[in-house]
C-alpha positions in Angstrom: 107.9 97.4 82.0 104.7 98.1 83.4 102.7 101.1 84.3 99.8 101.9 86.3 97.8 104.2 88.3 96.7 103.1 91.7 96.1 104.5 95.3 98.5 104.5 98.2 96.8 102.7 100.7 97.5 101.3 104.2 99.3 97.9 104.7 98.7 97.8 108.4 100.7 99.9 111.3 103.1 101.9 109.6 103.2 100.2 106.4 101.8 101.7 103.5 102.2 100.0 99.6 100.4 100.3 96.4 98.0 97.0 95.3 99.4 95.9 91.6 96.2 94.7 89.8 97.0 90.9 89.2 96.5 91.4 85.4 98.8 93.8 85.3 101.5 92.2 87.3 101.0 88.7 85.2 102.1 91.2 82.5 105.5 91.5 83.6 106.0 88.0 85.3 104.2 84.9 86.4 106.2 85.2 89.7 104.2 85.6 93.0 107.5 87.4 94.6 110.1 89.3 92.3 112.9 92.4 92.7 111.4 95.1 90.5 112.9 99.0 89.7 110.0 101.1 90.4 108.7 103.9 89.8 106.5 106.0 92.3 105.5 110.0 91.1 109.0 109.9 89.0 111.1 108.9 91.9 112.8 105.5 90.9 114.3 102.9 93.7 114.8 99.1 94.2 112.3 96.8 95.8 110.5 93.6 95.8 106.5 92.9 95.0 104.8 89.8 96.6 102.0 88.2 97.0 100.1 89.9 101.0 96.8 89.7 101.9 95.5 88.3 98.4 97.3 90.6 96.3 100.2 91.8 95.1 101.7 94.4 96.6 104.3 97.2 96.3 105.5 98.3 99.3 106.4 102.5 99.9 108.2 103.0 103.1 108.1 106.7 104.7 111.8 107.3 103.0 110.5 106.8 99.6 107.2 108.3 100.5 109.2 111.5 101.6 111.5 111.4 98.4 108.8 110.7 95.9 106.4 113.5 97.5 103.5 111.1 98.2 101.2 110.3 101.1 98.6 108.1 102.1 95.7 108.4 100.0 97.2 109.7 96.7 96.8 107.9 93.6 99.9 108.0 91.7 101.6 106.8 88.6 103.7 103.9 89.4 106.0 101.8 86.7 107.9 98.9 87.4 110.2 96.6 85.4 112.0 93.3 86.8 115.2 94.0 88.1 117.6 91.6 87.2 120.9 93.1 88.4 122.8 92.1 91.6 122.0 93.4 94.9 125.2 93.9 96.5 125.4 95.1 100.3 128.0 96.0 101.6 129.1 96.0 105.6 130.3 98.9 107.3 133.7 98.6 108.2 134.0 97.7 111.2 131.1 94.3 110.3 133.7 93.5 107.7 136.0 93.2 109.8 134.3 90.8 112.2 133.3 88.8 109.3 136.6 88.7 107.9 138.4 86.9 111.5 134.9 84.5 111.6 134.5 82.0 108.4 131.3 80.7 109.6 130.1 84.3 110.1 131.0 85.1 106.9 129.7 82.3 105.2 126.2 83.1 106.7 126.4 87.0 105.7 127.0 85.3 102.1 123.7 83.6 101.8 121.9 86.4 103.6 119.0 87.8 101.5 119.9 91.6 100.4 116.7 92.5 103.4 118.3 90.8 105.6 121.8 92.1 105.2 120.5 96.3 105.1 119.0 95.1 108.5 122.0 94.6 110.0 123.9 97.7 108.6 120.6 100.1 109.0 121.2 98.8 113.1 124.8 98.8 113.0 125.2 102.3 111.1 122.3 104.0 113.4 124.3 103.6 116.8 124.9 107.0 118.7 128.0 105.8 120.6 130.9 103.4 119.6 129.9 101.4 122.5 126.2 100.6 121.3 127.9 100.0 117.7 130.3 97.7 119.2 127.5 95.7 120.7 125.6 95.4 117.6 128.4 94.4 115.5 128.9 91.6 118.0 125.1 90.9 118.0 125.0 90.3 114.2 127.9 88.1 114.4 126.6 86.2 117.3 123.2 85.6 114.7 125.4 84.8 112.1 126.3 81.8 114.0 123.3 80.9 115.6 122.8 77.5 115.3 
């Protein structure tokens, strides 16, 4: 594990992360990209630091900004250890079962990247009407089996 104090700064738009001094990260791994458990002003979640812009960054999305009590500007404690366990995502029901009458569909939901897969539910899961979910529940599959 590694800890640090650093400032949130601005990624661009509406992103916002935390720079990890490159000493620092080397530290924990010689990785440019790895899933890390951190730890922003004692709220914990799961996430990934890269390599953006020349350095490596943490990225804080408003949700964690909100939870953790932080905002743009602050300099914070942040700890982060390399997280090793599974990321399993689950699709909503009605995804699953889609996938489960479409083997190539499936298949590709499979090798999806854990990002890639929350994509889909967070569009799925945020429809106001059945109809709009139905849509978007078609939509993925119809990616899923892009060519």
């Amino acid at each position: 594990m590694i800890t640090f104090t650093e400032t949130v700064i601005s990624g661009g738009g509406n992103t916002t992360g935390i720079a990890v001094p490159v000493d620092t990260w080397h530290e924990l791994t010689p990785a440019k990209r790895a899933a890390v458990t951190a730890t922003v002003a004692g709220y914990e979640y799961r996430t990934t630091v890269g390599w953006y812009k020349g350095a490596f960054m943490l990225s804080i999305s408003s949700e964690v900004r909100a939870k953790a009590g932080v905002a743009l500007g602050d300099t914070i404690e942040v700890s982060l250890e390399l997280d090793t366990a599974e990321r399993v995502i689950e699709p909503p029901s009605d995804l699953a079962d889609a996938l489960a009458t479409d083997a190539a569909a499936a298949a590709a939901w499979q090798k999806l990247p854990p990002s890639h897969k929350k994509a889909h539910v967070a569009s799925i899961e945020s429809a106001k009407t059945d109809a709009t979910r139905e849509r978007r529940v078609a939509a993925a599959i119809e990616k899923l089996t892009a060519p």
